[in-house]
C-alpha positions as CSV (number, residue, x, y, z in Angstrom):
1,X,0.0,0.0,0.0
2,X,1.3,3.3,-0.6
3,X,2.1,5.8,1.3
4,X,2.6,9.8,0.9
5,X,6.3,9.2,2.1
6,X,7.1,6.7,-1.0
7,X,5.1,10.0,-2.9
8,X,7.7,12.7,-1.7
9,X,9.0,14.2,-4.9
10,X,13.1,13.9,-5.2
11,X,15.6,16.2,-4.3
12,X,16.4,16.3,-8.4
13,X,12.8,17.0,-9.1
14,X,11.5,20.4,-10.3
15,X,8.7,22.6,-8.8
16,X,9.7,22.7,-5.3
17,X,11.8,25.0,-3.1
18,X,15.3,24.3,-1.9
19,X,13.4,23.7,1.5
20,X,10.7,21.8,0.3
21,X,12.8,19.3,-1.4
22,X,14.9,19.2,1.1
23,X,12.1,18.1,3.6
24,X,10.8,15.7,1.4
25,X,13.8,13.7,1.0
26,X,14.1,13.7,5.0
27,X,10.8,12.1,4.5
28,X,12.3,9.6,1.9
29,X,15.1,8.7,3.9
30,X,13.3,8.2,7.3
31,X,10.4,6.3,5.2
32,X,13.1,4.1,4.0
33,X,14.7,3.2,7.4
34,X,10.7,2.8,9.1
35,X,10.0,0.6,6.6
36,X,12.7,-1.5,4.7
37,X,14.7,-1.3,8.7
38,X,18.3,-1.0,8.5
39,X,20.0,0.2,5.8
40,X,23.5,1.8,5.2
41,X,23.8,4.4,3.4
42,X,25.0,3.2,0.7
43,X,21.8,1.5,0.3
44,X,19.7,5.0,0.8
45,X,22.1,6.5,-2.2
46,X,21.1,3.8,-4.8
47,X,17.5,3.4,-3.4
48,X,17.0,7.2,-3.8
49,X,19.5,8.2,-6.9
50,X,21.0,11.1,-4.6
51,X,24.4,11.4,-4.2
52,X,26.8,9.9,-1.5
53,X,26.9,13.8,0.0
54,X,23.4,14.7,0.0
55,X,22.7,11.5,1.8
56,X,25.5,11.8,4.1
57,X,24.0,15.3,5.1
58,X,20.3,14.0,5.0
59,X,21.1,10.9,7.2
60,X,23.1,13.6,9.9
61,X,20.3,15.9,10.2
62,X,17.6,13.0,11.0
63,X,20.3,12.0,13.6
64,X,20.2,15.4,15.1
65,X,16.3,15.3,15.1
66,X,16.9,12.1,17.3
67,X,14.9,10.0,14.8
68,X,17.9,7.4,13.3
69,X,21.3,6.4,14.9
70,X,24.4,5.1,13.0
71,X,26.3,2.4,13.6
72,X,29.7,0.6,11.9
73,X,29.1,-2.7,10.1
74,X,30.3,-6.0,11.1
75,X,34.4,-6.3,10.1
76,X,33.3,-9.7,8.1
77,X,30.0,-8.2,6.7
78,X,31.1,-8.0,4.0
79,X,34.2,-7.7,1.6
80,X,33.8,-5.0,-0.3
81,X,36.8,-3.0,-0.7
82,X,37.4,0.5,0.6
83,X,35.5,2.2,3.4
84,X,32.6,0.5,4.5
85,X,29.1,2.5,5.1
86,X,27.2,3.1,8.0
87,X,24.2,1.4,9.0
88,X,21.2,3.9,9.6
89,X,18.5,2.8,12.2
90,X,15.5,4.1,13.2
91,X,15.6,5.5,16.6
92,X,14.0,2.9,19.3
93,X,13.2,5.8,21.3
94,X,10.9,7.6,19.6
95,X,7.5,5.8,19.4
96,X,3.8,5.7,19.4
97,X,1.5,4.8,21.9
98,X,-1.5,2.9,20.7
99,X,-4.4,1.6,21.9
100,X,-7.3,-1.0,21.2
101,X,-10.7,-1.6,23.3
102,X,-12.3,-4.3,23.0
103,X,-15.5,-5.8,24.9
104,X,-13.2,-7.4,27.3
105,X,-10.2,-5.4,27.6
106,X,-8.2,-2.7,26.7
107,X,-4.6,-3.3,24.7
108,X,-2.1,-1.0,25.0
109,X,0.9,-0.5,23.5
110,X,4.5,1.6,23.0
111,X,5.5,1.1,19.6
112,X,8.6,2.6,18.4
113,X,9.8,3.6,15.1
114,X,10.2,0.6,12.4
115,X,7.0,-1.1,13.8
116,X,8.8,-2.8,16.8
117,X,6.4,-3.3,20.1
118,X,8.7,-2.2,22.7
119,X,6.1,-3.6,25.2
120,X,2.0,-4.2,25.2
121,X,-0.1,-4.4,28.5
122,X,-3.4,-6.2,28.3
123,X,-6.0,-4.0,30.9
124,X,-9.1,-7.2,32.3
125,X,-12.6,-5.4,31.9
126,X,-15.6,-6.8,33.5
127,X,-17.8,-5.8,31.1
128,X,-17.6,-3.5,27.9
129,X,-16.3,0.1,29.0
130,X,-17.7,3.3,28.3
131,X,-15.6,6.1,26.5
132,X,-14.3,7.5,29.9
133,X,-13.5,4.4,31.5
134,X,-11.2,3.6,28.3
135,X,-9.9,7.0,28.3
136,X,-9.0,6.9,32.4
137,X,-7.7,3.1,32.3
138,X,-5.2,4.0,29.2
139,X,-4.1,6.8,30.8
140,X,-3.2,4.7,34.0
141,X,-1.9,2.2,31.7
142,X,0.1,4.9,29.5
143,X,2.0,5.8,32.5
144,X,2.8,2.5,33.6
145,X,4.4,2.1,29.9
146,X,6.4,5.1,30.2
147,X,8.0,4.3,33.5
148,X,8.5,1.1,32.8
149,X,10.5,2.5,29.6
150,X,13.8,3.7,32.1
151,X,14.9,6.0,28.8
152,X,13.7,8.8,27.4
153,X,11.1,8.5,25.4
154,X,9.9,10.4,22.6
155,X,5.8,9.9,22.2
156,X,5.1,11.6,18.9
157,X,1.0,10.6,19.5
158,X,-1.4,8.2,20.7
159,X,-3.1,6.0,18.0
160,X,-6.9,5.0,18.8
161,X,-7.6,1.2,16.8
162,X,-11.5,1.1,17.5
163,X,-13.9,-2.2,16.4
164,X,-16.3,0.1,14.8
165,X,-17.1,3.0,12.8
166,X,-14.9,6.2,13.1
167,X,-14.8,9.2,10.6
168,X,-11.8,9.9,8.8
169,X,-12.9,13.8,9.0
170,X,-12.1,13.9,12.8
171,X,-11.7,10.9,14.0
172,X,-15.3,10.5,16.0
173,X,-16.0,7.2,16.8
174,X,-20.0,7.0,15.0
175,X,-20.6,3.6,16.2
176,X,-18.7,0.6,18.0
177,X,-22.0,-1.9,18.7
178,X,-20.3,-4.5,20.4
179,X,-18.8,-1.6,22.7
180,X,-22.2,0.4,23.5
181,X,-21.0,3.4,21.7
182,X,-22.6,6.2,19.6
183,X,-21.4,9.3,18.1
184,X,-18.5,8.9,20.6
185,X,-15.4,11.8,20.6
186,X,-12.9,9.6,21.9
187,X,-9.9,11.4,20.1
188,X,-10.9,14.5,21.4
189,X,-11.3,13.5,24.9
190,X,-7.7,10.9,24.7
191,X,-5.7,14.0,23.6
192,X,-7.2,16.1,26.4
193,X,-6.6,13.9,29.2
194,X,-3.1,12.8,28.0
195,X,-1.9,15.9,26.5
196,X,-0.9,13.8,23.1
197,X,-2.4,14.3,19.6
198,X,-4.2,12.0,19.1
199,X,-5.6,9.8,16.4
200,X,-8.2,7.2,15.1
201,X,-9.5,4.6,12.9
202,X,-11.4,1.2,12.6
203,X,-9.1,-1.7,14.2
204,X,-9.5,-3.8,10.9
205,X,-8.0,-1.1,8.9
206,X,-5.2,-0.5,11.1
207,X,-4.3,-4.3,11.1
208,X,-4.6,-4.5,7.5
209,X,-2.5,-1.1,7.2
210,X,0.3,-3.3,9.7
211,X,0.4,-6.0,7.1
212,X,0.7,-4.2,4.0
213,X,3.8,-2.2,5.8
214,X,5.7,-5.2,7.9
215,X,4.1,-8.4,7.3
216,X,2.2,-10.9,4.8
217,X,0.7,-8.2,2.2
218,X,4.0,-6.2,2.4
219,X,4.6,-5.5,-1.3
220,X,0.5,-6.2,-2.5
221,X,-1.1,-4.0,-4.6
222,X,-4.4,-6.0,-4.5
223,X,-5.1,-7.4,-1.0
224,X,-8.4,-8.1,1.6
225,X,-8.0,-8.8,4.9
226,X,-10.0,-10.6,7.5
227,X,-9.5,-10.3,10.9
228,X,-11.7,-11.8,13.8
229,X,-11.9,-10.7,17.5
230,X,-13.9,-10.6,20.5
231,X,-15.5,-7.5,19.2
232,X,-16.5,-9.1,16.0
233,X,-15.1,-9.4,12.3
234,X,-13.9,-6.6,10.4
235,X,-11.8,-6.3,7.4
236,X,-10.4,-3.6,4.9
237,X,-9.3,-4.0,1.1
238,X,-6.3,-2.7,-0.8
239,X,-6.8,-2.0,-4.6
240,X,-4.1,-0.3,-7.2
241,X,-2.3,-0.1,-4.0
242,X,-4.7,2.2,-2.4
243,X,-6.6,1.9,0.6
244,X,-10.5,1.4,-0.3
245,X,-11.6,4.0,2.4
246,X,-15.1,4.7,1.3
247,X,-16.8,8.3,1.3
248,X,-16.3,9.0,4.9
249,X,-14.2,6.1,6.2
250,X,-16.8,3.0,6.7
251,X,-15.6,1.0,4.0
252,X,-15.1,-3.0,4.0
253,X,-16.9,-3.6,6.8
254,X,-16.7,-7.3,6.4
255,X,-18.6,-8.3,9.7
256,X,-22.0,-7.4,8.2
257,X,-21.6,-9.6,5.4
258,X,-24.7,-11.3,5.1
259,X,-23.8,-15.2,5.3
260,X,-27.2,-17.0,6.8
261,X,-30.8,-16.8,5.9
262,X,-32.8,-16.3,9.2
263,X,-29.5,-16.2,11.4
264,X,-28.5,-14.9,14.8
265,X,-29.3,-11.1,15.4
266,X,-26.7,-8.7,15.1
267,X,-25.9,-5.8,16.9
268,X,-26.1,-3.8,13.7
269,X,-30.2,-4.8,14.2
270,X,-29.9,-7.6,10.7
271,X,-30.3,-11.3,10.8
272,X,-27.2,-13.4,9.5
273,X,-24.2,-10.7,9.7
274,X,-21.0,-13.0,9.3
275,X,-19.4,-11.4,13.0
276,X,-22.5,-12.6,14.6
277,X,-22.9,-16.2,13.2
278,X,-19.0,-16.7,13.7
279,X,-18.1,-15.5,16.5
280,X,-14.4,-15.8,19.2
281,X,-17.0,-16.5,22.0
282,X,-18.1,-19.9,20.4
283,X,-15.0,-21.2,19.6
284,X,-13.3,-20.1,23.5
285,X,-16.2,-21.6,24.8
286,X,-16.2,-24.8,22.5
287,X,-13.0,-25.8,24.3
288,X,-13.1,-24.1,27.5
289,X,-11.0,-21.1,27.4
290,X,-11.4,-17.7,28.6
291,X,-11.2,-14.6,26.6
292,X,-8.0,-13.6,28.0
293,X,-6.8,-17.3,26.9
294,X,-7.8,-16.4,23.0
295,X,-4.1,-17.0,21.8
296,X,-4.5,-20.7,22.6
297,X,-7.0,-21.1,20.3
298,X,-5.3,-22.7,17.8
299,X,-3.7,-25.3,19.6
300,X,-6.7,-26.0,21.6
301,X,-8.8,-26.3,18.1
302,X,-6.0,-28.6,17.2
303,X,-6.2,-31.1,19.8
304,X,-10.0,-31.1,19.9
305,X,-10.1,-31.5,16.1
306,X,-7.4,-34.9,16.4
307,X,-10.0,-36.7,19.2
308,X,-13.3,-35.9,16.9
309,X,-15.4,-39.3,18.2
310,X,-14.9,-37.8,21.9
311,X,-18.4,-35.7,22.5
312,X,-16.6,-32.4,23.4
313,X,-14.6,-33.3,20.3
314,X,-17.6,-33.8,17.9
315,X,-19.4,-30.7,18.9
316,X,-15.6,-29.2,17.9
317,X,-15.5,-30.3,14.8
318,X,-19.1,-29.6,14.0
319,X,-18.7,-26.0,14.7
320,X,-15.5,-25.7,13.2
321,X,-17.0,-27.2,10.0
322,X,-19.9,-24.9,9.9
323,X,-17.6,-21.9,11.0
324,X,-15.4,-22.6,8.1
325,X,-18.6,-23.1,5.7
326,X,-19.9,-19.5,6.4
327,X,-16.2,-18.1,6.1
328,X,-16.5,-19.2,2.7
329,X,-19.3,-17.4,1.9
330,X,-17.8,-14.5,3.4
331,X,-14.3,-14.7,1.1
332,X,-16.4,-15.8,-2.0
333,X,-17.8,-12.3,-1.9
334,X,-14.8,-10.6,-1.5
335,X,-12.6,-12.3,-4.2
336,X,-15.6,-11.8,-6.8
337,X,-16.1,-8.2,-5.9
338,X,-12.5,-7.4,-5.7
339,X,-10.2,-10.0,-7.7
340,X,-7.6,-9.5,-4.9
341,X,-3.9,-11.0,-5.2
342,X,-4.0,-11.8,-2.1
343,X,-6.2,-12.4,1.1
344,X,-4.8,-12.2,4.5
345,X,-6.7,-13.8,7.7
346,X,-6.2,-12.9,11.0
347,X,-7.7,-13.4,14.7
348,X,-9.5,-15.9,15.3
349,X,-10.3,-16.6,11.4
350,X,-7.0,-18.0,11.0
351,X,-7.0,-20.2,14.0
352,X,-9.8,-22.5,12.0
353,X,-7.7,-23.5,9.4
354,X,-4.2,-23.9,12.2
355,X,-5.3,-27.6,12.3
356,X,-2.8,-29.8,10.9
357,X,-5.5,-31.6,8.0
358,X,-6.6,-27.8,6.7
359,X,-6.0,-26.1,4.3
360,X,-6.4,-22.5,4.5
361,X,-7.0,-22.3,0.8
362,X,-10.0,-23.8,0.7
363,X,-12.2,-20.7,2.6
364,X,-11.9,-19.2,-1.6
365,X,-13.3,-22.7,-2.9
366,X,-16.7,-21.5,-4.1
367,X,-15.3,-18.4,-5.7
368,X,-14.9,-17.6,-9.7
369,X,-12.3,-19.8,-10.6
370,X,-10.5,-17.2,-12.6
371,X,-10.6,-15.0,-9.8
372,X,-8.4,-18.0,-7.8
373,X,-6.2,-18.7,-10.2
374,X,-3.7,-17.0,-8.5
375,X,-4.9,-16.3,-5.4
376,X,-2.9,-16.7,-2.3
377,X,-4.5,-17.0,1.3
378,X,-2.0,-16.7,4.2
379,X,-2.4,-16.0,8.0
380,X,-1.5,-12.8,8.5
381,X,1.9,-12.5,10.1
382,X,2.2,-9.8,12.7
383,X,-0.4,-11.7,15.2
384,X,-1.2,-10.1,17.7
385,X,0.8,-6.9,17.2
386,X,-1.0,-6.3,14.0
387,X,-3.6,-3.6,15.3
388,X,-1.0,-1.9,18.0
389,X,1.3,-1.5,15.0
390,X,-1.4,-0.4,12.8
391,X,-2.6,2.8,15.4
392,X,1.2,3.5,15.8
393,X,1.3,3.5,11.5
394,X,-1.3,6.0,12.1
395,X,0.6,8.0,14.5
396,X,3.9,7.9,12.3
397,X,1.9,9.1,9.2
398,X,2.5,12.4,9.7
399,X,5.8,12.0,10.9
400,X,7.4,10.1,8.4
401,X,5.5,13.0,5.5
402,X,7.3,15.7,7.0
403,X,9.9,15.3,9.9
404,X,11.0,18.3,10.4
405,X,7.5,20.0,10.6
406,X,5.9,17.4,13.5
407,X,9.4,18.2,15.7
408,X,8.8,21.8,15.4
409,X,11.6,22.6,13.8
């Protein structure tokens, strides 16, 4: 998926200032080093078609902004002759804070520059929070992250990751069902009681924007992603290498794909939404976990799924099977509508098919076979960092399109 850094017009283009190109390439080089991680700066000069000096002085002045660090290759790196180039990493201490409700707890994370989760804390909820009682609990939890950090570090913004609806205008959360919430102003109220600009958009976007940056769709033009939680299903699609956003940021909302005639009710008020006929709770429940025990899901699915003449086994397998059936309903509509590359499953979704006799590829069986013809289906690869990295992405946005500017310099 694109970004506006891999946009930023070169320092040999035309039309700019002196200053405006020279911001951009900061923004070329830093987007570089977030992304691709480290690289020396040889690397950066034939990557970007600048010179060896214009890099050189590009690469110092993000070191003085704090946002890289250099360091000496290994002596037997390499055998190059001549002098060997300096590795350019992005800074570990400046980073993003991001968080994620959900109906049973709140994830918070510090995530620092190049997508790395320096640490995540997991706050228990009794019961689905109110706007408040997410806003007071992050806070505590923020400041629990920070000291626990024992350097300095730089928080450039909190990023919100919400299972629901939020505007892209102003980040207002419309509606999260499974949360209780309507018309929410959760970004305004985080940045007030944290003192952080902060941001917002729907979890399943974020995840999916994680994975097209750092992990399976990293590259894909032409992608959907599927990612279950305890707050439902939810999903996002990449086409031309854009982001299908929709007129006001409610696009791909996956969960309310209709998938069963005369099914469950759904929060959204219809009958037969796919997040409410295949849902986390089922499955936990189906082999006796707790929600805060989702991530042994698959291995628990596993072993039930080997012992399927045991009763607890066979009521396993049966929901499994019809779990998997209404999946592919769900991914049939997808790959016809958007003839993706590629589709990445995550949460949940991808624990049906972790059994050792499944194959993941058959959830796009009942599609147009020309539309499969090269399709690939793979788990999606960040786990569950995907939607902490995803609000930090969010964060960095602005960052990485103008460093310079976001410091205050």
């Amino acid at each position: 998926m694109s970004s506006a850094s891999d946009q930023a017009p070169r320092a040999h283009g035309v039309g700019g200032t002196t200053e405006e190109l020279r911001r951009s390439n900061l923004a070329r080089i830093l987007g570089l080093v977030h992304r691709d991680g480290d690289l020396s700066r040889a690397e950066l000069t034939r990557l970007t078609g600048l010179n060896r000096s214009t890099i050189g002085g590009l690469v110092g002045e993000l070191r003085e902004l704090g946002l890289v660090f250099e360091s000496m290759p290994d002596a037997g790196a390499g055998n190059r002759a001549g002098r060997p180039s300096p590795i350019v990493h992005a800074s570990p201490s400046v980073a993003a804070i991001a968080v994620n409700p959900e109906v049973d707890a709140i994830h918070v994370g510090l995530v620092a520059l190049g997508g790395h989760v320096l640490r995540r804390v997991r706050v228990e909820l009794a019961g689905s929070p109110s706007s408040h009682e997410v806003v007071e609990m992050a806070r505590a939890a923020i400041a629990g992250l920070l000291a626990w950090s024992q350097t300095d570090v730089r928080v450039v913004g909190i990023g919100l990751a919400i299972p629901g609806l939020v505007r892209s205008a102003d980040g207002q959360v419309r509606s999260a069902d499974h949360l209780g919430w309507v018309d929410e102003p959760l970004t305004e109220m985080m940045a007030e009681a944290t003192g952080y600009r902060t941001v917002a958009a729907n979890a399943a976007q974020l995840g999916m924007r994680a994975e097209s940056v750092f992990g399976a769709g990293r590259g894909v033009d032409d992608l959907v992603y599927l990612i279950g939680g305890s707050s439902g299903i939810g999903g996002g699609v990449v086409t031309g290498g854009q982001l299908l956003s929709g007129a006001e940021g409610y696009a791909s909302e996956f969960g309310h794909t209709f998938v069963a005639t005369g099914g469950t009710l759904c929060t959204c008020g219809a009958r037969g939404c796919f997040e409410a006929e295949v849902t986390q709770a089922a499955l936990l429940e189906s082999v006796g976990l707790l929600a805060e025990q989702a991530d042994q899901l698959p291995l628990a699915l596993a072993r039930a799924s080997a012992s399927p003449s045991a009763d607890a086994g066979g009521r396993v397998a049966r929901l499994v099977a019809r779990d998997r059936e209404l999946v592919r309903i769900a991914v049939k509509n997808a790959v016809n509508l958007f003839n993706p590359s590629m589709v990445i499953v995550g949460g949940f979704l991808a624990a049906l098919y972790a059994q050792p006799n499944a194959d993941i590829t058959e959830m796009a069986s009942d599609a147009i076979s020309a539309s499969r013809e090269t399709l690939q289906i793979t788990p999606a690869a960040l786990g569950p960092d995907q939607l902490l990295v995803g609000a930090a992405e969010l964060v960095f946005s602005e960052l990485l399109i103008d460093p310079a500017a976001i410091l205050g310099v």
